[in-house]
C-alpha positions as CSV (number, residue, x, y, z in Angstrom):
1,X,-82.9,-45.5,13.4
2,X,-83.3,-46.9,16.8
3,X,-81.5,-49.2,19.1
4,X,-81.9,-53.3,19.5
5,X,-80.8,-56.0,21.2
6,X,-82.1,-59.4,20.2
7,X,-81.9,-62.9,21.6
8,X,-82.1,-66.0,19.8
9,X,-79.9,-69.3,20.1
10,X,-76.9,-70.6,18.6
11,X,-78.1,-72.7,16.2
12,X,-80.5,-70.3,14.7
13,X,-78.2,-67.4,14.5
14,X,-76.7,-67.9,10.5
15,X,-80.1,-68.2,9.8
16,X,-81.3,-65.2,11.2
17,X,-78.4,-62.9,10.8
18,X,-78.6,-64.1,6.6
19,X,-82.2,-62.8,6.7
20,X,-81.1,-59.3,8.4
21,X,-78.2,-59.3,5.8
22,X,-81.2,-59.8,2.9
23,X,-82.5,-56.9,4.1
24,X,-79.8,-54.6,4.4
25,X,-81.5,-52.6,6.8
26,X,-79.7,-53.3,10.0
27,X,-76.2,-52.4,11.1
28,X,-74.3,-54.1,14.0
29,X,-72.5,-52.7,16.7
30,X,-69.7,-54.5,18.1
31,X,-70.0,-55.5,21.9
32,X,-66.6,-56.4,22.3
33,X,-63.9,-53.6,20.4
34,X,-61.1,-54.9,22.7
35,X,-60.9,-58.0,21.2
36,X,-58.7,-58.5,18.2
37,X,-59.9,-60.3,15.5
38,X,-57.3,-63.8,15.7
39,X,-59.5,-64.1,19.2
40,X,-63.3,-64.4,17.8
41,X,-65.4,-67.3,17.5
42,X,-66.0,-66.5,13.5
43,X,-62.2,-65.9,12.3
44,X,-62.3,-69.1,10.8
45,X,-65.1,-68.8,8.9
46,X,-64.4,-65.7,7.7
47,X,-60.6,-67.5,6.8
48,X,-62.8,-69.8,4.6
49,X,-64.9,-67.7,2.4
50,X,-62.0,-65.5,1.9
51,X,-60.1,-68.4,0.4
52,X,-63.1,-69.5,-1.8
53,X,-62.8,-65.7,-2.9
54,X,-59.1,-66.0,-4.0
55,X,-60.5,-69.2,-5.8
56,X,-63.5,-67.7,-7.6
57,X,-61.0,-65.3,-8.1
58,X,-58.5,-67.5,-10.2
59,X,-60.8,-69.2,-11.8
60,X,-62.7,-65.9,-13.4
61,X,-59.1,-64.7,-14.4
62,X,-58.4,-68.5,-16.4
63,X,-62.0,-68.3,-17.5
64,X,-61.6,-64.6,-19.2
65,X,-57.8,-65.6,-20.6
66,X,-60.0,-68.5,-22.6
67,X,-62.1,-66.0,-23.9
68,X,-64.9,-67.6,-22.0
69,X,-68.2,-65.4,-21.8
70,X,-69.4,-65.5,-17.9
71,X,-72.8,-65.0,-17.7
72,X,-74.0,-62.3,-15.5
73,X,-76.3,-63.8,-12.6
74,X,-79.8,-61.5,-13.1
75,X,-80.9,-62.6,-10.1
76,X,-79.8,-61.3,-5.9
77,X,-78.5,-65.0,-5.0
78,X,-79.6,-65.9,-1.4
79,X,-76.1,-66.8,1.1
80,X,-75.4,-70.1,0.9
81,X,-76.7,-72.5,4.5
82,X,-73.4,-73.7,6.3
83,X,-73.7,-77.1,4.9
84,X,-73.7,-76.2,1.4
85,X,-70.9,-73.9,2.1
86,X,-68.7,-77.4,3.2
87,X,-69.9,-78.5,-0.6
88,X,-69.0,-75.5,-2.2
89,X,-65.4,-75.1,-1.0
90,X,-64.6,-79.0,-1.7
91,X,-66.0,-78.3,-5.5
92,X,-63.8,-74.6,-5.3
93,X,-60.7,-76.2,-4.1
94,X,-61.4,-80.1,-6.6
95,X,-61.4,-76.9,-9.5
96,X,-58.4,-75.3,-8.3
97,X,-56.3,-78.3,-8.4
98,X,-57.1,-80.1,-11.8
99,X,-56.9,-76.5,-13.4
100,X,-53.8,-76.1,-12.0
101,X,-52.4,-79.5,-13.1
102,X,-53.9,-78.3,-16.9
103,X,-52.1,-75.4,-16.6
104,X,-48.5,-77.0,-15.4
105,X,-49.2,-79.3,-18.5
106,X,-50.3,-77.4,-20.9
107,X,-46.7,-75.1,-20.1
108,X,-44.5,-78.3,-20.0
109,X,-46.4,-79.1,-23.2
110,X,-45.7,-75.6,-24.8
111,X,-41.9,-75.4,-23.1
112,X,-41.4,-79.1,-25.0
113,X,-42.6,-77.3,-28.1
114,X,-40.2,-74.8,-28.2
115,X,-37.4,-76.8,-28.0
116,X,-38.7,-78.9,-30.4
117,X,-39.3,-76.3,-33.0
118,X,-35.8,-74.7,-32.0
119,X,-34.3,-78.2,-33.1
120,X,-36.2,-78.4,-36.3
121,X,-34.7,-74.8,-37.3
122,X,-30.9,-75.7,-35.6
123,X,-31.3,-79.1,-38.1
124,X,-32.5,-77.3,-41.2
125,X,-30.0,-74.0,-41.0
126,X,-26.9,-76.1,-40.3
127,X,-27.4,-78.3,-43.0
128,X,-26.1,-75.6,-45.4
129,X,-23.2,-75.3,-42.7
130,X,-22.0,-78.5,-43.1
131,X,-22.0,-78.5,-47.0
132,X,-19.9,-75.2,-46.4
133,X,-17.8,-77.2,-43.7
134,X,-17.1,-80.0,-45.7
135,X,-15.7,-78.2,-48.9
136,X,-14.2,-75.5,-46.9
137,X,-12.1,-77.7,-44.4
138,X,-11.4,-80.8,-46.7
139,X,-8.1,-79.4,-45.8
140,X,-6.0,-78.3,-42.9
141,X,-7.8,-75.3,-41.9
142,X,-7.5,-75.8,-38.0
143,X,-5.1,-76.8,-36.2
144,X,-5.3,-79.7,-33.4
145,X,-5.0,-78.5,-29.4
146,X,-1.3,-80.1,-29.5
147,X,-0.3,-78.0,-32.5
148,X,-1.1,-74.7,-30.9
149,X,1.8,-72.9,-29.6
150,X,2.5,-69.3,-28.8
151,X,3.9,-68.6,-32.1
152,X,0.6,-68.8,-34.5
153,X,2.6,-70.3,-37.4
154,X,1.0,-73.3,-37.2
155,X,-2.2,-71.9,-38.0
156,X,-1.8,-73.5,-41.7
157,X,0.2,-76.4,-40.2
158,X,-2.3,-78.6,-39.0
159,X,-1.2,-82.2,-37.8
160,X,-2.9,-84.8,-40.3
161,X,-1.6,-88.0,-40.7
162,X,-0.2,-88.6,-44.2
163,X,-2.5,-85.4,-45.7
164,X,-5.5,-86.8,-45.1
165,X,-8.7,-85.1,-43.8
166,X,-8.9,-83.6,-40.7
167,X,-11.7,-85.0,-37.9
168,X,-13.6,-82.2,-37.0
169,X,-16.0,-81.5,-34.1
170,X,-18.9,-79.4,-33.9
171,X,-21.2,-77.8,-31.2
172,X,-24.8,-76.8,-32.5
173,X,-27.6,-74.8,-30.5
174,X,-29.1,-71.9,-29.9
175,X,-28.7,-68.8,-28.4
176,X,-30.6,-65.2,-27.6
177,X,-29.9,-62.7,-30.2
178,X,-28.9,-60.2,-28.3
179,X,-25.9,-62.0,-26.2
180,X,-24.7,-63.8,-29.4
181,X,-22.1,-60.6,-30.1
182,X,-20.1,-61.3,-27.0
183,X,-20.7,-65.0,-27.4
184,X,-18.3,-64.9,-30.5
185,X,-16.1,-62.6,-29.0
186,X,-15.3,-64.7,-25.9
187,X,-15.1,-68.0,-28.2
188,X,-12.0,-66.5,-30.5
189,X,-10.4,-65.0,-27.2
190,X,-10.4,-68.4,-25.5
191,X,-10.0,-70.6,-28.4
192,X,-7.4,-68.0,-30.3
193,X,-9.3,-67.8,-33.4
194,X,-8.8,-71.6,-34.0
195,X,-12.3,-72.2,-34.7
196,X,-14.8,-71.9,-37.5
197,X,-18.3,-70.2,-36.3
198,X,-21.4,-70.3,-38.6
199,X,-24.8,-68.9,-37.0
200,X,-28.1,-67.3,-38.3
201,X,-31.3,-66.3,-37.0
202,X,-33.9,-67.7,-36.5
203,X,-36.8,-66.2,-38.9
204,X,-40.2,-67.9,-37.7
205,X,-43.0,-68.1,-40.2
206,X,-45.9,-65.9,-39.2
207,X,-48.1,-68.9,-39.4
208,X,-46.3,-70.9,-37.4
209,X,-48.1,-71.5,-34.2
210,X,-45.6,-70.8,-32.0
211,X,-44.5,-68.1,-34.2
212,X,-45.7,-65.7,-31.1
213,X,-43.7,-67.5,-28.1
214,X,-40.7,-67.2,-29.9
215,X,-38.0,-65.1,-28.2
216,X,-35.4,-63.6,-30.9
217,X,-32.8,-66.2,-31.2
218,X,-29.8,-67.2,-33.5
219,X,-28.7,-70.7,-34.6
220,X,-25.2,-71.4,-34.3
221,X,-22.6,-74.1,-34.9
222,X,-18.8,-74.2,-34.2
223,X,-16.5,-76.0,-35.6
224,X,-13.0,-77.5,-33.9
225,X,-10.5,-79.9,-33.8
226,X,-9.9,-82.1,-30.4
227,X,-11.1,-82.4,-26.6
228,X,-9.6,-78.9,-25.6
229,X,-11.3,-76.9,-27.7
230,X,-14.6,-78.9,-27.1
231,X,-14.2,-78.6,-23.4
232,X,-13.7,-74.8,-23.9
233,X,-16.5,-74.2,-26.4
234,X,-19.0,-76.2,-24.0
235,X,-18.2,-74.3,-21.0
236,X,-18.6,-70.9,-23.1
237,X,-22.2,-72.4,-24.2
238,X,-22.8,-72.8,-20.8
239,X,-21.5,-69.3,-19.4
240,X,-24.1,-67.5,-21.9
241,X,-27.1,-69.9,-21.4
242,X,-26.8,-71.2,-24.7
243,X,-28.5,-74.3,-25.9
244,X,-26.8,-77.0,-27.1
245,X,-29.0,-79.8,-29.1
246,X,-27.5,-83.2,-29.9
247,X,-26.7,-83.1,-34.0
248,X,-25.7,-85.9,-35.8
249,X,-22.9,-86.0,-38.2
250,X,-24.0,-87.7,-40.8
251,X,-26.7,-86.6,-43.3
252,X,-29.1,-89.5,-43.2
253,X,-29.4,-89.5,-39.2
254,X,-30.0,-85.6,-39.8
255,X,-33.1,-86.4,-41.7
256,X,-34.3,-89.3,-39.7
257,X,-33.9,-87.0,-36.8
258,X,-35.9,-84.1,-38.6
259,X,-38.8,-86.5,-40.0
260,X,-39.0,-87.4,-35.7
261,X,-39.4,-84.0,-34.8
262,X,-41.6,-82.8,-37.0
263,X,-44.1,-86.0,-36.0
264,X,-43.4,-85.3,-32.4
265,X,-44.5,-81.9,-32.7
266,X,-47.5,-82.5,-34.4
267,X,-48.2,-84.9,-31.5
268,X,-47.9,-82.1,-29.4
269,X,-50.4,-79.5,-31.3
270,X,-52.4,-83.0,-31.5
């Protein structure tokens, strides 16, 4: 190897110093070691490309999670000139913003989906809990919050008006599997027992679409009587991050509300 020190002007430098690059046969000393590198002329340049980089980057990793083939270049591609450089990060970062809103919609799309599909399940499985509901608590199973006192004998003594049926109220959702044990444990603590708690799990046909997003989850509805016990239940719903989806009472809203769901979320796979 020998030694070299060439001259040429500014404007002709990219071009030459590409062309030495293309040859791989030179390597360049630096004149000026003291000077760190937030101090020289190129820093911003070099800023640039290494952002394109983190955006090729992205964009190979969405391309290969799409089981997209990327064709292998069989040529040595030449170094971009500085003005198609400008070009190429606009198109890199105009790339990096749509995929990015596909991706945030496509997500919002899937999140909606879930709790779509949750809510088909919640309105199917309780169904069969309000048939059981209805025959087993045509009576005075519960008490209301004002009949409640420390002695417990009231338990069969509910307040209904002249015998007639009590007015129950529910809470329906959905909760993980794994926190629903300490769920119903807290629930009979706090509401003494004085409630009526149905759940199931959720089984999720292996042809279901979604049948591999699904996190193991039980449906669950409570049953009470009056504004204490709802407050109560609510705020234990909330404690365990359970979710609570609006559930008719009456059978024919039930099914109306089913049909919609199922034609929403075939909007959404649309």
């Amino acid at each position: 190897m020998c030694l070299v020190q060439l001259f040429f002007q500014t404007e002709t430098a990219y071009c030459y110093v590409n062309e030495l690059g293309e040859l791989g046969l030179v390597q360049f000393r630096d004149l000026n070691p003291g000077i760190i590198a937030f101090q020289r002329k190129f820093v911003n340049e070099v800023r640039r490309c290494e952002e394109m980089e983190r955006i090729l980057r992205f964009l190979e990793k969405e391309i290969t999670k799409a089981n997209i083939p990327i064709i292998e270049s069989m040529g040595n591609d030449k170094a971009p000139c500085p003005r198609d450089v400008i070009e190429l990060e606009a198109a890199f970062e105009k790339l990096e913003k749509e995929l990015k809103e596909i991706n945030t919609n496509q997500e919002a799309l899937k999140n909606n989906c879930l709790e779509l599909t949750e809510l088909k399940f919640l309105l199917q499985i309780t169904e069969d809990f309000f048939e059981e509901a209805e025959s087993q608590l045509s009576g005075s199973e519960l008490p209301s919050e004002e009949s409640v006192p420390a002695t417990g004998f009231s338990r069969r003594h509910s307040s209904t008006s002249g015998g007639g049926r009590l007015k129950l109220g529910f809470v329906a959702g959905v909760i993980k599997r794994e926190r629903f044990p300490a769920f119903e444990r807290l629930l009979w603590r706090m509401c003494h027992g004085n409630i009526v708690l149905r759940h199931e799990e959720i089984s999720v046909p292996a042809e279901d679409r979604m049948a591999d997003e699904f996190v193991s989850k039980d449906v669950f509805i409570i049953f009470f009587q009056g504004e204490l016990f709802k407050s109560k239940v609510r705020k234990i719903c909330d404690g365990f991050h359970a979710t609570v989806y609006p559930c008719p009472e009456a059978l024919h809203e039930r099914m109306e509300m089913n049909v919609g769901v199922n034609l929403r979320i075939a909007d959404i796979y649309m």
